[in-house]
LUMGUVEX-846980 format. One record per atom (N, C-alpha, C): x, y, z. Coordinates in steps of 0.05 Angstrom, whole numbers, padded with zeros to 5 digits, always signed. Layout:
XYZ ...
END
This chain:
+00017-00024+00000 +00000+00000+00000 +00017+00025+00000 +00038+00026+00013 +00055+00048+00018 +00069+00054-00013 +00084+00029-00012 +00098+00026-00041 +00074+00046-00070 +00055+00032-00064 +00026+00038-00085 +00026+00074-00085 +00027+00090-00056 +00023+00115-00058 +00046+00134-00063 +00074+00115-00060 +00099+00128-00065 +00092+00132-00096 +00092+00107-00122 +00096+00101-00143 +00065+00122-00149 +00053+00131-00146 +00024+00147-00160 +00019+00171-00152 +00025+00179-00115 +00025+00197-00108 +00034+00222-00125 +00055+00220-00141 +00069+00239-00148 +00061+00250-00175 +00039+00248-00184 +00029+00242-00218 +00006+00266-00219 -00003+00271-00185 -00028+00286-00187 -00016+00317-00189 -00041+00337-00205 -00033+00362-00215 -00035+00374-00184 -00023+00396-00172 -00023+00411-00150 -00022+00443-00149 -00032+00450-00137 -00030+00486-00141 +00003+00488-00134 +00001+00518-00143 +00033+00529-00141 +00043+00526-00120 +00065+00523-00118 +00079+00513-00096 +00079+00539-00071 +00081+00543-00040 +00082+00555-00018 +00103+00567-00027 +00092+00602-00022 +00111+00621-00030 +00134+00615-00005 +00160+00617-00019 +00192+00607-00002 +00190+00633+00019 +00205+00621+00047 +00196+00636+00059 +00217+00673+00056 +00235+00664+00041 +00248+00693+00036 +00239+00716+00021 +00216+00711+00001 +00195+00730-00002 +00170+00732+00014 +00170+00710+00027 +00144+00721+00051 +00146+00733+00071 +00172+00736+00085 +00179+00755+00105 +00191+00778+00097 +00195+00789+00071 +00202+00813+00053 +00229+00804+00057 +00253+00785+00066 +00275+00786+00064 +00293+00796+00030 +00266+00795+00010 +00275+00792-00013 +00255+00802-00037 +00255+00812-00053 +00237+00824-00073 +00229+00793-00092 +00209+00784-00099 +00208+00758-00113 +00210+00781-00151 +00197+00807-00157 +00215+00810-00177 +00220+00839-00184 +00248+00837-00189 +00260+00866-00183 +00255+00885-00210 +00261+00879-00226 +00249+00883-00257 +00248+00859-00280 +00221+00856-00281 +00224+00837-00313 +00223+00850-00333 +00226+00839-00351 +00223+00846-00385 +00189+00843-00393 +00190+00858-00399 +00157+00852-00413 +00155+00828-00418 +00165+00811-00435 +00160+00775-00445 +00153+00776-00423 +00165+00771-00402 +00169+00760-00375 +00144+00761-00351 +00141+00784-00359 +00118+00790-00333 +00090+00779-00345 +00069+00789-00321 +00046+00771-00327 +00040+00747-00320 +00022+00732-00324 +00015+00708-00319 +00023+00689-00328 +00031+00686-00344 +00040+00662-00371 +00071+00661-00371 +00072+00629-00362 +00100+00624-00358 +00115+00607-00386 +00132+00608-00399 +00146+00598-00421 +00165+00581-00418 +00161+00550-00416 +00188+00529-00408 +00200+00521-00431 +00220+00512-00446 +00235+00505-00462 +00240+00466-00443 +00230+00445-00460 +00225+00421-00446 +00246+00409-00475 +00259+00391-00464 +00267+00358-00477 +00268+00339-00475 +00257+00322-00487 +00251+00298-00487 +00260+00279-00500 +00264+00254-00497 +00258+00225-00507 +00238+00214-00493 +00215+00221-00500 +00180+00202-00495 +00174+00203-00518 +00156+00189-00515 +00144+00185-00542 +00114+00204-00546 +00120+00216-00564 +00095+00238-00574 +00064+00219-00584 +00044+00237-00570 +00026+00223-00578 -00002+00247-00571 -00029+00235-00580 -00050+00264-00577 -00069+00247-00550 -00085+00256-00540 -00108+00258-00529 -00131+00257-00542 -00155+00252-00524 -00175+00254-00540 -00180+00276-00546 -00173+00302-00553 -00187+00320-00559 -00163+00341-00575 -00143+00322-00586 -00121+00314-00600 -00105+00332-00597 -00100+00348-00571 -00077+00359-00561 -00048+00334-00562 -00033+00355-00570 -00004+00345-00557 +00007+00334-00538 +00015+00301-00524 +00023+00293-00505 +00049+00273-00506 +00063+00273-00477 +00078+00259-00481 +00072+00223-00464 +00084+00201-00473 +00072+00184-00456 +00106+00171-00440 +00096+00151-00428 +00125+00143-00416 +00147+00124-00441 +00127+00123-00456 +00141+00103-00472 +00173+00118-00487 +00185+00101-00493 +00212+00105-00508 +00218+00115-00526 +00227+00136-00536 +00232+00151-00562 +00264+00146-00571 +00271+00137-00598 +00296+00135-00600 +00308+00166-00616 +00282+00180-00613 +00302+00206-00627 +00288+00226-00598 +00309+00250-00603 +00299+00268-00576 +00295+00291-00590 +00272+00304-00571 +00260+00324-00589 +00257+00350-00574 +00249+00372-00579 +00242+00389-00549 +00227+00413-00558 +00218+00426-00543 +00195+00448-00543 +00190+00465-00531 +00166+00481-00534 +00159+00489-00504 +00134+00487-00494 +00130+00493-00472 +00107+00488-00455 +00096+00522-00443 +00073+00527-00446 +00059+00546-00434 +00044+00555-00410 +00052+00558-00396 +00035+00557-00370 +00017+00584-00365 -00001+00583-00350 -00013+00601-00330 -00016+00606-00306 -00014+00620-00286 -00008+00624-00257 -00037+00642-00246 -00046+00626-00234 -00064+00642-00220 -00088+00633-00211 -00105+00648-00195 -00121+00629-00175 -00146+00616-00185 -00150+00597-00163 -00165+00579-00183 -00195+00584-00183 -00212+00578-00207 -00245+00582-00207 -00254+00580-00181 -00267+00607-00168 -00295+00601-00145 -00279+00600-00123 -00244+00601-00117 -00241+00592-00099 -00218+00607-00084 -00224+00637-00083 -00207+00656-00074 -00192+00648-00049 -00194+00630-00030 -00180+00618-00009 -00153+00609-00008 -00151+00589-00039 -00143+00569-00038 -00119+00590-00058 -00088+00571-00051 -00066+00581-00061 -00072+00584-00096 -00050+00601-00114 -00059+00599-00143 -00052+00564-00161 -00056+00570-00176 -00056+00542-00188 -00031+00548-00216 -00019+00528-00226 +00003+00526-00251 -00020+00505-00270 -00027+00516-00291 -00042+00507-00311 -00033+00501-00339 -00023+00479-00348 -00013+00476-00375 -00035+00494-00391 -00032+00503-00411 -00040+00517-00433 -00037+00500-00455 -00012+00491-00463 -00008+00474-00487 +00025+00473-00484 +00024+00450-00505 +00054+00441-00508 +00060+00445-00545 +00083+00447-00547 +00081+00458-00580 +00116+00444-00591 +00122+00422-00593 +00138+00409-00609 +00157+00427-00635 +00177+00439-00625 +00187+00445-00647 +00211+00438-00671 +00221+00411-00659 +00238+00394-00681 +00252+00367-00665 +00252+00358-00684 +00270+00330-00668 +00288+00322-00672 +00310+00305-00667 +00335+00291-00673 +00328+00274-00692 +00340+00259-00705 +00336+00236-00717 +00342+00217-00703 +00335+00193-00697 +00332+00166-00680 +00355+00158-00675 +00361+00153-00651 +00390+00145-00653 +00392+00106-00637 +00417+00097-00653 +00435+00093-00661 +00436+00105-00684 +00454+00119-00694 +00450+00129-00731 +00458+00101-00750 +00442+00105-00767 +00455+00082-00785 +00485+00080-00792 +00504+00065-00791 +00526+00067-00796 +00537+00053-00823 +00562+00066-00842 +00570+00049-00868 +00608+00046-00853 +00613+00031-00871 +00633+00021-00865 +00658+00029-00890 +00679+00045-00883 +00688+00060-00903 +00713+00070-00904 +00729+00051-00915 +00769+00047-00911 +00777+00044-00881 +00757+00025-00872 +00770+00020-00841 +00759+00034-00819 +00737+00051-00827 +00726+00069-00806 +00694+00072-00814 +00683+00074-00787 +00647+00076-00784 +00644+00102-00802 +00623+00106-00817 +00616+00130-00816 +00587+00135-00817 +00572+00162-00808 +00544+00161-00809 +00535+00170-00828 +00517+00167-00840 +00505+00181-00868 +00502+00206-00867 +00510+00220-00885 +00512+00251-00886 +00486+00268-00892 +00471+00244-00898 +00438+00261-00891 +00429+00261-00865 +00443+00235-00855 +00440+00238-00822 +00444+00261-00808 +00469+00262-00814 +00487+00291-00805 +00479+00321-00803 +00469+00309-00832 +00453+00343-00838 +00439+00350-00825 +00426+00331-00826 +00391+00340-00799 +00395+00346-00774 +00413+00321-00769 +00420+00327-00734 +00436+00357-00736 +00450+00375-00750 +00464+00396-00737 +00436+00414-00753 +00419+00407-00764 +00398+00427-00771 +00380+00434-00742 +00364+00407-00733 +00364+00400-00713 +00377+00423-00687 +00402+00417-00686 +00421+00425-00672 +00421+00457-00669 +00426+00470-00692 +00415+00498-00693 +00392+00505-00680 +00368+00495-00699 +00343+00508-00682 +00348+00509-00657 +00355+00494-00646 +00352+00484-00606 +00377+00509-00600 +00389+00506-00618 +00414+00540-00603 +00400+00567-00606 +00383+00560-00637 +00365+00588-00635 +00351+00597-00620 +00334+00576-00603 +00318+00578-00589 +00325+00587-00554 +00338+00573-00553 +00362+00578-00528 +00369+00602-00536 +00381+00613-00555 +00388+00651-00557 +00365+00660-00557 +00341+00658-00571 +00329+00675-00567 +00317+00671-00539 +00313+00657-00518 +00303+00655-00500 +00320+00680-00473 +00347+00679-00482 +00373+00677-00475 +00375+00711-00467 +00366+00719-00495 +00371+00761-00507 +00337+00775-00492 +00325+00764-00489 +00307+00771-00465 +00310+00779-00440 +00329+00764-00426 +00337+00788-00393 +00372+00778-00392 +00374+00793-00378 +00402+00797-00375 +00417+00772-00363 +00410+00750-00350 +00420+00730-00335 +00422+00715-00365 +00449+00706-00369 +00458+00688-00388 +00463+00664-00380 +00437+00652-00371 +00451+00615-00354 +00421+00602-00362 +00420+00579-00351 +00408+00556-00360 +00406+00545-00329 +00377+00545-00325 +00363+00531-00308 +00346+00501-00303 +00359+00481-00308 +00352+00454-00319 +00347+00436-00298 +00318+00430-00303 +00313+00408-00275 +00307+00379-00289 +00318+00365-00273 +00307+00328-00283 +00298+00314-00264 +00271+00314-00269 +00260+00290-00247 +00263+00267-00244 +00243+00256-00224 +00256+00238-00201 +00224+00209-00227 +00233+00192-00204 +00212+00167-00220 +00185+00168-00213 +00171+00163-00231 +00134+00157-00236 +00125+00191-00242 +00140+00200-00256 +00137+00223-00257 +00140+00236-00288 +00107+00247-00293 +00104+00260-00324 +00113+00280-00332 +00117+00284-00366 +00125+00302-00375 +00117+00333-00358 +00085+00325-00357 +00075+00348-00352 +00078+00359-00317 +00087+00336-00307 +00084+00346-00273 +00106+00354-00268 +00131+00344-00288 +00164+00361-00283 +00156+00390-00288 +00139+00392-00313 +00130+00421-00330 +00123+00443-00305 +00104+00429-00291 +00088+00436-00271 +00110+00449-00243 +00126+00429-00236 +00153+00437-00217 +00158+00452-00232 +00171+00447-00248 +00188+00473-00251 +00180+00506-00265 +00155+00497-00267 +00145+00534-00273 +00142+00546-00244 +00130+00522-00232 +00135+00549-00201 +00156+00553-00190 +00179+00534-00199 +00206+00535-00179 +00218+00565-00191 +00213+00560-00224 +00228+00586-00236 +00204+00612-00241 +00189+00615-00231 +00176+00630-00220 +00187+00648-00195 +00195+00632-00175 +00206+00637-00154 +00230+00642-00149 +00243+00638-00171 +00281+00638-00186 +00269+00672-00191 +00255+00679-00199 +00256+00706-00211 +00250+00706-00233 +00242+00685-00245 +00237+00686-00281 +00264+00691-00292 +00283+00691-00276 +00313+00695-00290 +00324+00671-00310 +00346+00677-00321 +00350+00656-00342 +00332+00647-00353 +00341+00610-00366 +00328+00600-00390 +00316+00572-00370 +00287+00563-00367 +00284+00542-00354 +00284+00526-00372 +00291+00503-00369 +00292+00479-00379 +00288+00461-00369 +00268+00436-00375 +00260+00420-00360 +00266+00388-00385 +00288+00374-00373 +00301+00343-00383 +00276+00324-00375 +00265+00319-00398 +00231+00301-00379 +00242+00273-00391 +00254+00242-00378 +00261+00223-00388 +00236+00204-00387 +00229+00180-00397 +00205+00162-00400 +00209+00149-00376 +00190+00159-00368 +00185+00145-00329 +00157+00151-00322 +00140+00137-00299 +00121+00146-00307 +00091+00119-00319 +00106+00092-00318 +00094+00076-00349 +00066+00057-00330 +00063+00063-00302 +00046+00059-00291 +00041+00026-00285 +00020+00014-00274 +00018-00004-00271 +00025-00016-00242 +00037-00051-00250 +00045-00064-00216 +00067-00041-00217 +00071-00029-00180 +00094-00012-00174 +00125-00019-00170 +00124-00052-00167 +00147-00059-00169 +00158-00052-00198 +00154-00069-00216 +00152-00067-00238 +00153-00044-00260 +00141-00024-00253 +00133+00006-00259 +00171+00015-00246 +00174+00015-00233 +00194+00026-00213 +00222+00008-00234 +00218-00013-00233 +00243-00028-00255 +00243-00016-00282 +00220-00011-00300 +00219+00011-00320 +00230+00032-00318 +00227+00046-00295 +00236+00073-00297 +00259+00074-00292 +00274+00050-00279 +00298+00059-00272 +00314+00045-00295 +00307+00028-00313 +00324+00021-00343 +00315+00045-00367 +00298+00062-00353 +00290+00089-00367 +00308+00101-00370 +00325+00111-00348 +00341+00123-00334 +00362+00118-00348 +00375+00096-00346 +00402+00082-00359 +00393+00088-00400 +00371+00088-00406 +00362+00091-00436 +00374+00116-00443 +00357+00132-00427 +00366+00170-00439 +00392+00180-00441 +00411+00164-00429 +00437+00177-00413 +00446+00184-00440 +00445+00168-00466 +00461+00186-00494 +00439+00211-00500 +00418+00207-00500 +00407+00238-00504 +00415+00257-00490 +00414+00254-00456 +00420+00273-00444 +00450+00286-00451 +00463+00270-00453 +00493+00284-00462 +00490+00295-00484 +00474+00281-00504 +00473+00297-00538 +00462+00335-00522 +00449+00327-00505 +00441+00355-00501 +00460+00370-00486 +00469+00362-00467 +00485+00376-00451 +00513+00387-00469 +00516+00370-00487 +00539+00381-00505 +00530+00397-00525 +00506+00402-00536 +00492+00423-00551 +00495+00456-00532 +00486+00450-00508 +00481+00473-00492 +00514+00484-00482 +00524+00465-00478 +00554+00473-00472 +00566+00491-00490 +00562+00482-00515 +00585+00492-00540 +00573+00514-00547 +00546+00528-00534 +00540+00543-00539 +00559+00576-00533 +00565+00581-00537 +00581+00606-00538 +00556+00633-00521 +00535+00631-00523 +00516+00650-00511 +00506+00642-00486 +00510+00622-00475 +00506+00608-00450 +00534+00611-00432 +00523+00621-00411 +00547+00629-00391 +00556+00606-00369 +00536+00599-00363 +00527+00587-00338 +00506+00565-00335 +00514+00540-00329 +00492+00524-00325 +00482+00514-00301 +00457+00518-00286 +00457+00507-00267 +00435+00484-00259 +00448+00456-00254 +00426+00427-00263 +00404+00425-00230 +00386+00419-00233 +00368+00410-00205 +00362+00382-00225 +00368+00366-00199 +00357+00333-00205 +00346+00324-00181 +00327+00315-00181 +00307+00300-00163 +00304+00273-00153 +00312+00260-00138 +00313+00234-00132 +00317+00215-00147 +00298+00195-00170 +00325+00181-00184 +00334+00192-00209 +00316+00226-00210 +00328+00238-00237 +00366+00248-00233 +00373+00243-00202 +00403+00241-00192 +00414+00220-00204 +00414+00204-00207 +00422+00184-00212 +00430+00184-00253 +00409+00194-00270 +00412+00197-00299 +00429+00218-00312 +00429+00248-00283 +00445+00264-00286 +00470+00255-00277 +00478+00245-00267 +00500+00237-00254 +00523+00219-00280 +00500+00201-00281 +00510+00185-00299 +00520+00201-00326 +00509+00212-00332 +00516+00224-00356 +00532+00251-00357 +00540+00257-00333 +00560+00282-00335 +00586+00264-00325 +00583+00232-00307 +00612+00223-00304 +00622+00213-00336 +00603+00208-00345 +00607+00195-00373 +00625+00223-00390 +00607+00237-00391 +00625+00267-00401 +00648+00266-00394 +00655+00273-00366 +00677+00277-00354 +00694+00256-00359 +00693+00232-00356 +00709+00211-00377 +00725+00214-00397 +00705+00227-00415 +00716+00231-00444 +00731+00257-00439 +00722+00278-00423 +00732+00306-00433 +00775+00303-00415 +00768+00288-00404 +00797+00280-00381 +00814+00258-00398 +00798+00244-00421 +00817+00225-00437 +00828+00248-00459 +00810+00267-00470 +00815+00293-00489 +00832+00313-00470 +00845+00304-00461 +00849+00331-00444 +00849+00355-00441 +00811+00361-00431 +00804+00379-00438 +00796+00383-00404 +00788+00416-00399 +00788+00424-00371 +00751+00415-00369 +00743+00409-00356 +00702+00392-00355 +00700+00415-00345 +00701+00436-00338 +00695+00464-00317 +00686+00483-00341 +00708+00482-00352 +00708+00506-00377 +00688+00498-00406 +00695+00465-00404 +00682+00457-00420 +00650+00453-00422 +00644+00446-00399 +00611+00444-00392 +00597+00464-00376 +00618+00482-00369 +00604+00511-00356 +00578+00494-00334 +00586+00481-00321 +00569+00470-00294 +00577+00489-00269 +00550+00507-00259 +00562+00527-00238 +00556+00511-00221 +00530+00496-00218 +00518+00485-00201 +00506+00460-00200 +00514+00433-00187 +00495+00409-00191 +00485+00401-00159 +00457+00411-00167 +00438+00403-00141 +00429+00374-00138 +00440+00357-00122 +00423+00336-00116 +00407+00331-00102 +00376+00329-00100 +00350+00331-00079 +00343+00297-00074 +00344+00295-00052 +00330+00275-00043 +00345+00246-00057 +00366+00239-00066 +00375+00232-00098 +00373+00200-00083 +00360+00184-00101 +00353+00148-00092 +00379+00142-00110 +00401+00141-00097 +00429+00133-00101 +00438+00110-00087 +00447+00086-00080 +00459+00078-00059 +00485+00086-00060 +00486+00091-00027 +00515+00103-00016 +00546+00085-00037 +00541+00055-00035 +00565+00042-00048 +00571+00059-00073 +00543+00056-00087 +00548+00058-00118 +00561+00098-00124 +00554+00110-00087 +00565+00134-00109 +00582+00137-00098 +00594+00120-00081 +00633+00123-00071 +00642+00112-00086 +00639+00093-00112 +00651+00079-00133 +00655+00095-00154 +00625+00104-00170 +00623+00115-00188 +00630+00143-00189 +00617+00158-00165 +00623+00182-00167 +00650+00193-00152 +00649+00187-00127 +00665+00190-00110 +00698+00192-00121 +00696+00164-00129 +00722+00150-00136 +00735+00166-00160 +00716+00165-00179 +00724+00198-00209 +00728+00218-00207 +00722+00225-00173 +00732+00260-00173 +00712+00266-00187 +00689+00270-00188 +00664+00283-00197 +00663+00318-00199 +00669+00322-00169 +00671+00348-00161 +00696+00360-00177 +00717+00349-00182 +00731+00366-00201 +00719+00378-00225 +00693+00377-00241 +00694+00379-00263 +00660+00397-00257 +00654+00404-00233 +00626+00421-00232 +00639+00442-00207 +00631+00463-00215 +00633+00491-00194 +00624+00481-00160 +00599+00481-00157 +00591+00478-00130 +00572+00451-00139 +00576+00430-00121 +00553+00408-00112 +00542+00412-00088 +00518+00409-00084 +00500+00415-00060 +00478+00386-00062 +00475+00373-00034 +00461+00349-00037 +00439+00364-00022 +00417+00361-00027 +00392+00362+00001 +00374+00335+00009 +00386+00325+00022 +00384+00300+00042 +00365+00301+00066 +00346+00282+00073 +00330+00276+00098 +00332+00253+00105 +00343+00251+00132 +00347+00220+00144 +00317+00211+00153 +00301+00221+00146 +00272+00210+00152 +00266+00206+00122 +00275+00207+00108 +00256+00205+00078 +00252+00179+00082 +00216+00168+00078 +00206+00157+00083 +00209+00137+00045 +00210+00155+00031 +00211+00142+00010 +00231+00133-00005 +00256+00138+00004 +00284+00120-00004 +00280+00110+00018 +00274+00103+00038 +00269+00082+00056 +00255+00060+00043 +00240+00062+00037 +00222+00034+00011 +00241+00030-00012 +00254+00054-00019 +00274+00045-00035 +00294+00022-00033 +00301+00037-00012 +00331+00022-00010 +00321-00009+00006 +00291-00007+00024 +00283-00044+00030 +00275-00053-00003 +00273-00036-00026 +00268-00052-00054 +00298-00059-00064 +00307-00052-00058 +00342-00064-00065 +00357-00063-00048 +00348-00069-00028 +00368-00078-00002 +00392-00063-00010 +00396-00044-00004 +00410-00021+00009 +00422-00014+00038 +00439-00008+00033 +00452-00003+00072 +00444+00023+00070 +00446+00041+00048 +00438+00063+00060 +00438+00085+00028 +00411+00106+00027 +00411+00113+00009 +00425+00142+00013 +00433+00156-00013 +00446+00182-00010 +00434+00207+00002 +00404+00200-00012 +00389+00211+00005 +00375+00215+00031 +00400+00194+00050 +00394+00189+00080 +00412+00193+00089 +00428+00204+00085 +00457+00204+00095 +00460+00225+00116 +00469+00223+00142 +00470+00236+00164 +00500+00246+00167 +00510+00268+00174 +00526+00279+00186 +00552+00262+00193 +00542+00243+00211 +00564+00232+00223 +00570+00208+00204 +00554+00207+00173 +00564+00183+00156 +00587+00201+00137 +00582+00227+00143 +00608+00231+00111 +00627+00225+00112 +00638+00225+00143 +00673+00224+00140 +00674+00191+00130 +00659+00168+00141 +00660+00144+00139 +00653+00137+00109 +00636+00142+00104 +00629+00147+00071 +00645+00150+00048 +00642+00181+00057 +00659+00192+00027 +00677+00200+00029 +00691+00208+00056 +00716+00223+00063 +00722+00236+00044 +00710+00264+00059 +00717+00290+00041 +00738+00303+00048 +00755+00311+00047 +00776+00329+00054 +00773+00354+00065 +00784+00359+00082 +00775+00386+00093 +00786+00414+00080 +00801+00401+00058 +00804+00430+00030 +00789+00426+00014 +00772+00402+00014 +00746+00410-00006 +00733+00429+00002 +00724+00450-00018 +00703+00465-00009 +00688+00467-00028 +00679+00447-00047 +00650+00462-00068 +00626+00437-00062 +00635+00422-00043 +00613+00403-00032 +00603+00409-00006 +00576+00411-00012 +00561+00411+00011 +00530+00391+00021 +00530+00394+00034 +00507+00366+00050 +00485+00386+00070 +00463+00394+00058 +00439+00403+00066 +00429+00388+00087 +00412+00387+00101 +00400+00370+00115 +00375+00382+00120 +00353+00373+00098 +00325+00389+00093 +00307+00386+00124 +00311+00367+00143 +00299+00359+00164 +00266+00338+00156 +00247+00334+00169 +00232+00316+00166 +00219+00327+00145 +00201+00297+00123 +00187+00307+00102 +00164+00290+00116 +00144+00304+00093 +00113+00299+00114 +00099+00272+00094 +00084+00261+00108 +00082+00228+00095 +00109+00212+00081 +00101+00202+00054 +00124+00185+00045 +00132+00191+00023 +00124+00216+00021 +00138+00235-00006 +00160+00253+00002 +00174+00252-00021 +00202+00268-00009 +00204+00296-00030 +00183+00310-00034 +00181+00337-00055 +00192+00360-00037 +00201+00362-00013 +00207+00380+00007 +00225+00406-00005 +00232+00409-00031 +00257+00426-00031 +00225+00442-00056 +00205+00431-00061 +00184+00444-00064 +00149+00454-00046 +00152+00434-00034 +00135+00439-00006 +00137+00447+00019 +00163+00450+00021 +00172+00459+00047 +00187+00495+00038 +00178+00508+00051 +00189+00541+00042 +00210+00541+00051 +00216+00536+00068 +00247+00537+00087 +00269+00517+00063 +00261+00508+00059 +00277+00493+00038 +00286+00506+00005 +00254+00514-00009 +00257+00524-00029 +00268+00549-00029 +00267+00562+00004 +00276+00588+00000 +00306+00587+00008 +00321+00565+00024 +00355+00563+00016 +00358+00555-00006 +00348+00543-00030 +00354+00538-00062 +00352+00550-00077 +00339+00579-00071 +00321+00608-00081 +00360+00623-00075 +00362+00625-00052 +00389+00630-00040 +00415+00621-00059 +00421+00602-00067 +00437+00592-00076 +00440+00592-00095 +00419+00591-00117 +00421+00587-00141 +00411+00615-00158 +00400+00632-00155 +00380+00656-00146 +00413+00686-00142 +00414+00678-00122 +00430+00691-00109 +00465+00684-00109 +00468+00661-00112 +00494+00648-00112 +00511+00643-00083 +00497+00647-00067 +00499+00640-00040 +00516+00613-00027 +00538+00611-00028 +00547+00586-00019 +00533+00572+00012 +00536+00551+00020 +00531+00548+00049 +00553+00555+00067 +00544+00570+00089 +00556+00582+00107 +00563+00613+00101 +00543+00621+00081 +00556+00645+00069 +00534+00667+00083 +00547+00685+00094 +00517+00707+00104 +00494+00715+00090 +00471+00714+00105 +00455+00720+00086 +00437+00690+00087 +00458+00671+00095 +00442+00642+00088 +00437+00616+00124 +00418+00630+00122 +00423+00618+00148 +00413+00595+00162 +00441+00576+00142 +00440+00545+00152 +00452+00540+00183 +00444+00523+00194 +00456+00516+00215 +00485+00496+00213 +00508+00497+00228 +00529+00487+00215 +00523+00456+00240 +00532+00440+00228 +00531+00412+00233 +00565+00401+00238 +00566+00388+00227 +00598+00381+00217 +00606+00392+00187 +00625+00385+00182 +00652+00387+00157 +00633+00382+00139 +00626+00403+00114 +00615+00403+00095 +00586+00394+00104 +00565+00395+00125 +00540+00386+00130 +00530+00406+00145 +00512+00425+00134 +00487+00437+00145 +00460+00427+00148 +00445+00443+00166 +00410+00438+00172 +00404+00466+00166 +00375+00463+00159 +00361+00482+00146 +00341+00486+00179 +00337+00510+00189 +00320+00502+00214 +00296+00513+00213 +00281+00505+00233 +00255+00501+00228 +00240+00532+00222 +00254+00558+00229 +00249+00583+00232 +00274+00595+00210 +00276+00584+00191 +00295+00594+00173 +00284+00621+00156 +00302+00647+00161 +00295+00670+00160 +00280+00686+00169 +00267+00676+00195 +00239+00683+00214 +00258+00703+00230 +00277+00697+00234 +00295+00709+00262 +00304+00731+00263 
END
């Protein structure tokens, strides 16, 4: 039963998220000047995908969980504001429509074989950097609209739709300031059904996308008009980002090339991330991860009720997203000249959902801080409670004081 409300719970549409508490106590203007595009009701996401496109009955545009071997991306339209008859109740985020504006061609590419070497067909080619353009066009023009030149990219977590990442993240970047370019990585998860089962889909979902996501992340990189990238990943959407920037960093360290300069990563947020501890002292740990991204920030709850079902579904000693204080030194032994890693500690989440860094204001408003503002932890202005070496708590009166 529990398992049943973890795997569905997370699918239902929700009003806008609890204003963070750093614009509710005036600590902070939520917006100082927009641009005309900008202001107003109607929010504009720039989304990518590998799902598979498909209509409704009333033959709107949708995406389903199923598998796409080419990746495609768009945008999404939202509306903000309160809902019919029911002046009480917080405003609501309302899709408007989704609008498909080009796709990759399918990948594996076909390959010929040609004096000893692969090659792809050059109509292949063509498309994919035609392809390739539009998505840079679109990214500039999104880009020459306000002054913040960075990239705001969230990837969700599992059993979770195109449209409910859409939905996060118009109010998160609502609450960002409407600054930068949002972007929302939506992978095929989501595919419903028995939850064991559903939950094994999503997580060979996961391992599916990892060449798209890099085809993208290396589109947005090489962009020359992009300053700054900063990634939010969501519980096992940690795990797809992960994967695919150590994979990067692989290659860019065999090229010997600098992964800092190269992928312009200011910031990689991990929330709640259904990791096991082994797999990311091997994988990540062990690669020097942190060499190749500006600041890592985890936001962790040793009560998350739902990497707790996780980690009893794969017998786990312990998930990343549970990790307490007194496990880092034993863990990951961080060095005490590291300084671009840090360990949040969101405190209790309520039932067996772990959305806290969007339901909880004290939370969204240190991520408002950080990413918003560029606020390191421990930095004034931010007022985490200090724990041990590289580990803060967020407290229960954060910015009240």
């Amino acid at each position: 039963m529990l398992l049943v409300t973890l795997m569905t719970g997370c699918s239902t549409p929700r009003a806008l998220m609890p204003m963070p508490t750093l614009y509710a106590t005036g600590k902070a203007e939520l917006f100082e000047s927009l641009p005309p595009e900008l202001a107003g009701n109607r929010v504009n996401l720039l989304y990518v995908t590998d799902r598979t496109a498909c209509r409704d009955k009333q033959g709107r545009l949708m995406y389903s969980a199923g598998r796409s071997r080419s990746l495609a991306f768009g945008s999404a339209l939202f509306t903000i504001g309160m809902p019919d008859q029911k002046p009480e109740a917080r405003p609501v985020v309302r899709l408007e429509s989704l609008s498909e504006h080009a796709r990759f061609p399918p990948t594996p590419y076909p390959l010929t074989y040609n004096d000893g070497r692969y090659e792809v067909d050059s109509k292949i080619t063509a498309q994919e950097n035609r392809v390739d353009r539009a998505l840079t066009h679109e990214i500039n023009r999104r880009l020459a609209i306000g002054p913040r030149k960075e990239i705001f990219l969230f990837i969700h977590g599992v059993d979770n739709s195109l449209e409910f990442a859409l939905e996060t993240w118009a109010g998160m970047w609502h609450f960002l300031g409407r600054e930068g370019v949002p972007v929302v990585y939506s992978w095929p998860s989501g595919v419903g059904g028995v939850p064991i089962t559903a939950y094994n889909y999503d997580r060979e979902s996961g391992e599916f996308t990892i060449y798209h996501l890099k085809q993208f992340l290396k589109i947005i990189a090489a962009n020359d008009q992009v300053e700054r990238i900063h990634i939010v990943a969501h519980s096992r959407g940690t795990d797809v980002i992960t994967s695919a920037i150590r994979e990067l960093f692989i290659a860019a360290r065999a090229a010997g090339q600098d992964m800092r300069q190269e992928y312009k990563i200011a910031d990689l947020v991990l929330i709640a991330p259904d990791l096991d501890m082994d797999v990311v002292g091997q994988r990540l740990a062990a690669e020097k991860l942190a060499e190749g991204i500006g600041r890592i920030t985890i936001y962790v709850s040793p009560e998350d009720k739902a990497l707790g079902l996780a980690s009893v579904l794969f017998s786990s000693v312990l998930r990343f997203g549970q990790i307490r204080s007194e496990d880092i030194q034993t863990q990951i032994r961080i060095g005490e000249h590291i300084n671009n890693i840090a360990f949040i500690d969101a405190g209790q989440t309520e039932g067996i959902g772990h959305g806290y860094f969007y339901n909880n204001p004290a939370v969204s408003s240190d991520l408002m801080l950080l990413l918003r503002y560029g606020l390191a932890a421990g930095s004034p202005g931010r007022p985490l409670i200090p724990s041990r070496s590289h580990f803060w708590r967020v407290p229960v009166d954060y910015l009240k004081r």
